[in-house]
C-alpha positions, -999 to 999 in steps of 0.1 A, spaced: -109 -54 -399 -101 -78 -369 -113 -63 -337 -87 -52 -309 -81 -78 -285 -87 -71 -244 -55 -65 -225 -51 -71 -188 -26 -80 -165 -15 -79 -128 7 -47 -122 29 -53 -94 46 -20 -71 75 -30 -48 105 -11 -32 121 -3 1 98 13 26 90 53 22 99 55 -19 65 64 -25 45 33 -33 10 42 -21 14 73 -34 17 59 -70 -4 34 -66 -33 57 -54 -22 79 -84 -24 52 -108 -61 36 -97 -76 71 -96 -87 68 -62 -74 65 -27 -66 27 -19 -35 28 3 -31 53 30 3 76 29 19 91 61 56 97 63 60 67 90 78 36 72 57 4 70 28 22 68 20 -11 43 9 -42 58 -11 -59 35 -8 -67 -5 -38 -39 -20 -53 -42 -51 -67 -15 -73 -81 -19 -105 -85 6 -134 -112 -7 -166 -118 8 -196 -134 -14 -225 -103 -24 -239 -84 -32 -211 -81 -40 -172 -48 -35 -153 -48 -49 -119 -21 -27 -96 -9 -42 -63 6 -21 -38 29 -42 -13 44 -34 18 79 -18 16 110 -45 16 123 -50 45 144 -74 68 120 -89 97 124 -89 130 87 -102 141 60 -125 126 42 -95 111 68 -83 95 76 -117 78 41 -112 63 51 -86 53 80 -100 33 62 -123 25 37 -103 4 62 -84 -12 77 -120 -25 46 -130 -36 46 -99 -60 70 -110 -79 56 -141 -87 24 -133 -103 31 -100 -121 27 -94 -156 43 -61 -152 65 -51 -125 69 -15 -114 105 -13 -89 102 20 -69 133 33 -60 136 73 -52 168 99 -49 171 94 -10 183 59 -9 214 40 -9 210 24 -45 218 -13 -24 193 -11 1 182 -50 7 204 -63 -23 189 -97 -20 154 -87 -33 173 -66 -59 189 -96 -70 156 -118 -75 138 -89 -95 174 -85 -119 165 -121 -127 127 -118 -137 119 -126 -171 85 -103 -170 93 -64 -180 100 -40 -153 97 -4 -152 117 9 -130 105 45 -114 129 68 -99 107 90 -78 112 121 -56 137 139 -89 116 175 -75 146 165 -46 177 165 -68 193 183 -100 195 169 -138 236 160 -132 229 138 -98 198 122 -117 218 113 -144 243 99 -123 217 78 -106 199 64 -142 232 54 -147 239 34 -116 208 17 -121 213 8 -155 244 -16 -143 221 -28 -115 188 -35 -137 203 -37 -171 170 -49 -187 146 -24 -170 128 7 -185 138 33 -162 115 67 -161 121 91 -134 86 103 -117 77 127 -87 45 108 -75 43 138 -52 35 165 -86 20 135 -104 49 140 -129 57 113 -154 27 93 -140 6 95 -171 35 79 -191 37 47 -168 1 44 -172 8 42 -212 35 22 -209 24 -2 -185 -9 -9 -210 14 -13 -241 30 -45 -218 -1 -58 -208 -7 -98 -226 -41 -103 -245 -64 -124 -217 -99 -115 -203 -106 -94 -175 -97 -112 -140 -124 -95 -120 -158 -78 -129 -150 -48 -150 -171 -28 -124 -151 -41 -93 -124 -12 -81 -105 -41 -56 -108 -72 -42 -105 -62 1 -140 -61 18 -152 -24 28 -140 -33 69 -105 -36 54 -105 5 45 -124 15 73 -95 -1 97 -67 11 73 -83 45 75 -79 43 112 -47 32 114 -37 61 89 -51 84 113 -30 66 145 0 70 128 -6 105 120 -16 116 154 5 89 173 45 96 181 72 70 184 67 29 186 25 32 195 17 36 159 42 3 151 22 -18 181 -13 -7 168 -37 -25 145 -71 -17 140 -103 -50 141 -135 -39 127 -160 -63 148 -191 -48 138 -202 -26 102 -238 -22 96 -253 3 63 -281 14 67 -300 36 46 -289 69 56 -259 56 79 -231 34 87 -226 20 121 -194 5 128 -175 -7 160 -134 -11 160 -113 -23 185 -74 -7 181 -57 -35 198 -21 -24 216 8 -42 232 12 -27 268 -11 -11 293 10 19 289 6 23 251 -36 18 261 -32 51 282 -12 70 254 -37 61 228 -70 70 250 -47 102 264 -59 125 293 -98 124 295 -105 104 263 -96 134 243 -67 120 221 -88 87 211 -117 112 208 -93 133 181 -85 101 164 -120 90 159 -129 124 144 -105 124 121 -111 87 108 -146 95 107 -145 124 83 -124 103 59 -141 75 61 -177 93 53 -157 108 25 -147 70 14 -185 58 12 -202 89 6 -225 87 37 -226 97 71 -207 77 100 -216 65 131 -180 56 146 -173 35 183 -139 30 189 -126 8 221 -89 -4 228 -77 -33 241 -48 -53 250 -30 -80 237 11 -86 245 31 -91 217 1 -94 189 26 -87 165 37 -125 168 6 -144 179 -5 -164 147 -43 -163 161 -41 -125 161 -25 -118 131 -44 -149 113 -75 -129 122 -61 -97 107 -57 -117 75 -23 -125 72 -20 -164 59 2 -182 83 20 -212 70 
């Protein structure tokens, strides 16, 4: 009896900002990868997260929501999204029951033509009734006429366990393309600042948690701790204040909260310095966002 052969396959998530990538995505790995507030572009970077078993290894990708860009970052931004579409085995289109069904036509356009399968998810149906979702599998079926559609609610992990099947079923015969131990490919720094600037966003009102980025400049495990030193790097002086806040105490609340989570993340106990500095406009200085690793051409 021939012996089944190993599937695996890169898995790639895209959509319009606030659909409810990360949330999928951190559904489908099993663990929490991307970090999920209600802010759009919460996203910046392309994440991977990878789910093993012995006869297979699917490699998910979260990207940052599709968007029109109006700054360097947020052509990076783009530009990871792009980049999805040209390596997937798989693609999974997130769309939900909020949004205009055109939103960035464009990008619609370029996954219609794909010769790859594509599943595409319509999340967020605990929001609607059974006559509107109809409605909308029907409007998408003239947009995406050779997708799979299968409405989900990421939110009550509904329909998730389905994707998972389907999505190994599509995945081509091939090797593993990483270690079948390895969970992602970002360094441990990369979470620790994401889990920071998960936190900023959350505690943060208005444009300061769009002009924030986090820089991990030192991370030291030892034994029975982990010491680490991050810069949160602003636009304006003003912003500088808001973040620190009267006496300290709103940085103070910010680096208690990303402290617990990230001592939840490793499993060990945290010792957490967090400064913040100032740079003008970082969002479009290619030395900045080049050290933030974004690939500039």
């Amino acid at each position: 009896m021939k012996e089944k052969e190993h599937r695996s396959g890169f898995v790639n998530i895209v959509g319009n900002p606030n659909v409810g990538k990360s949330t999928l995505m951190n559904l489908l790995v099993g663990e929490k990868l991307s970090i999920i507030t209600s802010k759009a572009q919460t996203t910046r970077h392309r994440i991977i997260g990878i789910v093993n078993t012995p006869e297979y290894q699917v490699v998910y990708s979260d990207t940052p929501g599709v968007l029109r860009p109006n700054y360097k970052l947020q052509e990076q931004m783009l530009a990871f999204s792009l980049s999805a579409l040209d390596d997937a085995d798989v693609l999974l289109y997130v769309t939900d029951m909020v949004e205009t069904i055109d939103k960035n036509d464009d990008f619609l356009q370029r996954v219609r033509r794909l010769d790859i399968p594509v599943l595409l998810l319509i999340n967020k149906i605990d929001l609607t009734n059974q006559s509107d979702l109809e409605k909308r599998v029907d409007q998408w079926h003239e947009l995406l006429p050779n997708a799979e559609i299968y409405p989900i609610s990421a939110l009550n992990d509904f329909g998730i366990d389905v994707i998972k099947k389907r999505v190994v079923e599509l995945l081509p015969e091939s090797p593993p393309y990483f270690e079948k131990d390895a969970l992602t490919d970002k360094p441990a720094r990369f979470f620790v600042s994401e889990i920071i600037r998960e936190k900023a966003l959350m505690l943060y009102r208005k444009e300061i948690p769009y002009s924030l980025e986090v820089i991990i400049e030192e991370f030291k495990e030892e034994e029975d701790i982990i010491r680490i030193r991050a810069v949160i790097w602003v636009e304006r002086e003003s912003q500088k204040g808001i973040v620190i806040g009267r006496k300290g105490g709103a940085l103070k609340k910010l680096g208690t909260m990303a402290r617990k989570d990230i001592e939840l993340f490793f499993g060990k106990k945290v010792y957490l310095q967090l400064f913040v500095k100032v740079e003008k406009d970082w969002k479009n200085n290619d030395r900045m966002l080049r050290g933030l690793g974004y690939k500039l051409d």
